[in-house]
C-alpha positions in Angstrom: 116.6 209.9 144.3 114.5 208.1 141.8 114.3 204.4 141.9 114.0 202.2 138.7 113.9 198.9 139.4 112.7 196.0 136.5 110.1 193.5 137.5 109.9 189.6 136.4 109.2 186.5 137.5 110.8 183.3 137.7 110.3 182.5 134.4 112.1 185.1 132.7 114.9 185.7 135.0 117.8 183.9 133.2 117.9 186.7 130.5 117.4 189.7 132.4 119.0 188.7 135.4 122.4 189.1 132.9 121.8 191.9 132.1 120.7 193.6 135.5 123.6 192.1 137.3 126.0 193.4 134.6 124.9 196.7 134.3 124.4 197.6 138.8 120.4 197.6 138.3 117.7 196.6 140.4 115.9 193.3 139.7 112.1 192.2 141.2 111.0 189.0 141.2 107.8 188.7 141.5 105.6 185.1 142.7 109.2 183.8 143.7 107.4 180.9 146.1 110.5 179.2 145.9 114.2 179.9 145.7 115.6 178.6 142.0 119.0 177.1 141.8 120.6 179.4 139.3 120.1 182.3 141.9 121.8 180.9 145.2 125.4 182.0 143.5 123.8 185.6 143.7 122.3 185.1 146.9 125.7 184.1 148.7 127.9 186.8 146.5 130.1 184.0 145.0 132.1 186.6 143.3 135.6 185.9 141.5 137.6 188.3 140.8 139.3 188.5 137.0 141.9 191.3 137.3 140.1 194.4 138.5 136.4 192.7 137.1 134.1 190.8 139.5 132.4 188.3 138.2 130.0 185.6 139.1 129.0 182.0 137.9 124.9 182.6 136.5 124.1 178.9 135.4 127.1 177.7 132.8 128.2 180.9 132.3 130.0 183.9 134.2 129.0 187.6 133.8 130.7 190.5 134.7 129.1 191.8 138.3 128.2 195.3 139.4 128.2 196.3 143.2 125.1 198.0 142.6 123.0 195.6 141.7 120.3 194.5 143.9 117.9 191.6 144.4 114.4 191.6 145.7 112.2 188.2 145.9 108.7 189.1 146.1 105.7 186.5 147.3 102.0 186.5 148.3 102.9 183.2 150.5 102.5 184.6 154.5 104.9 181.5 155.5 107.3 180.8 152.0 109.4 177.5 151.6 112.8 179.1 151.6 116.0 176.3 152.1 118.6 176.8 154.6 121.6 177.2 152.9 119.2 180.1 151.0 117.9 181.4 154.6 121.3 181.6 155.7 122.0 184.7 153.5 118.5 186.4 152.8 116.7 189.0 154.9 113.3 187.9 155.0 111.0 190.8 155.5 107.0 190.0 157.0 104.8 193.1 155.3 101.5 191.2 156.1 99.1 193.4 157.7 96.8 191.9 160.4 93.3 193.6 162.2 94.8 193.4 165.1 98.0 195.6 163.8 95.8 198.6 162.4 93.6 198.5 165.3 97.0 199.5 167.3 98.1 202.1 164.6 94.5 203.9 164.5 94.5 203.9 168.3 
């Protein structure tokens, strides 16, 4: 399976982020040292449903939503500020690699 995914960063998120969410792709957002405001709807799956369309509030305005779409927030930051209502629903993944750990894989 080939996986296409489109990177950003925070900057440029409010435009693609539309337009990944509607259409089920995968978004990376790269640098995200902080959790933004207009992604915590995402984050928690505030979803309402219009007829047999889900959609959810992005800022002032609500976009159609795809069940395939995925979020990934990306930083260098080995300890990142993250608040706790935003903590509550990510899955914060550590891929720092330490001496110690390599010595303990080459061994």
């Amino acid at each position: 399976m080939l996986f296409h995914a489109s990177l950003c960063t925070l900057k440029l998120i409010n435009f693609m982020f539309i337009l990944e969410c509607r259409f089920g792709k995968t978004i990376i957002i790269q640098e995200a040292d902080s959790i933004e405001p207009i992604l915590i709807p995402i984050l928690r799956c505030d979803l309402i449903s219009q007829g047999s369309r889900d959609s959810i509030p992005v800022g002032d305005k609500l976009i159609d939503y795809n069940t395939n779409f995925r979020l990934y927030l990306c930083t260098r930051k080995p300890n990142p500020v993250i608040p706790p209502d935003a903590l509550a629903v990510l899955t914060v993944v550590n891929f720092t690699t330490t001496r110690a750990g390599l010595v303990n894989q080459v061994s």
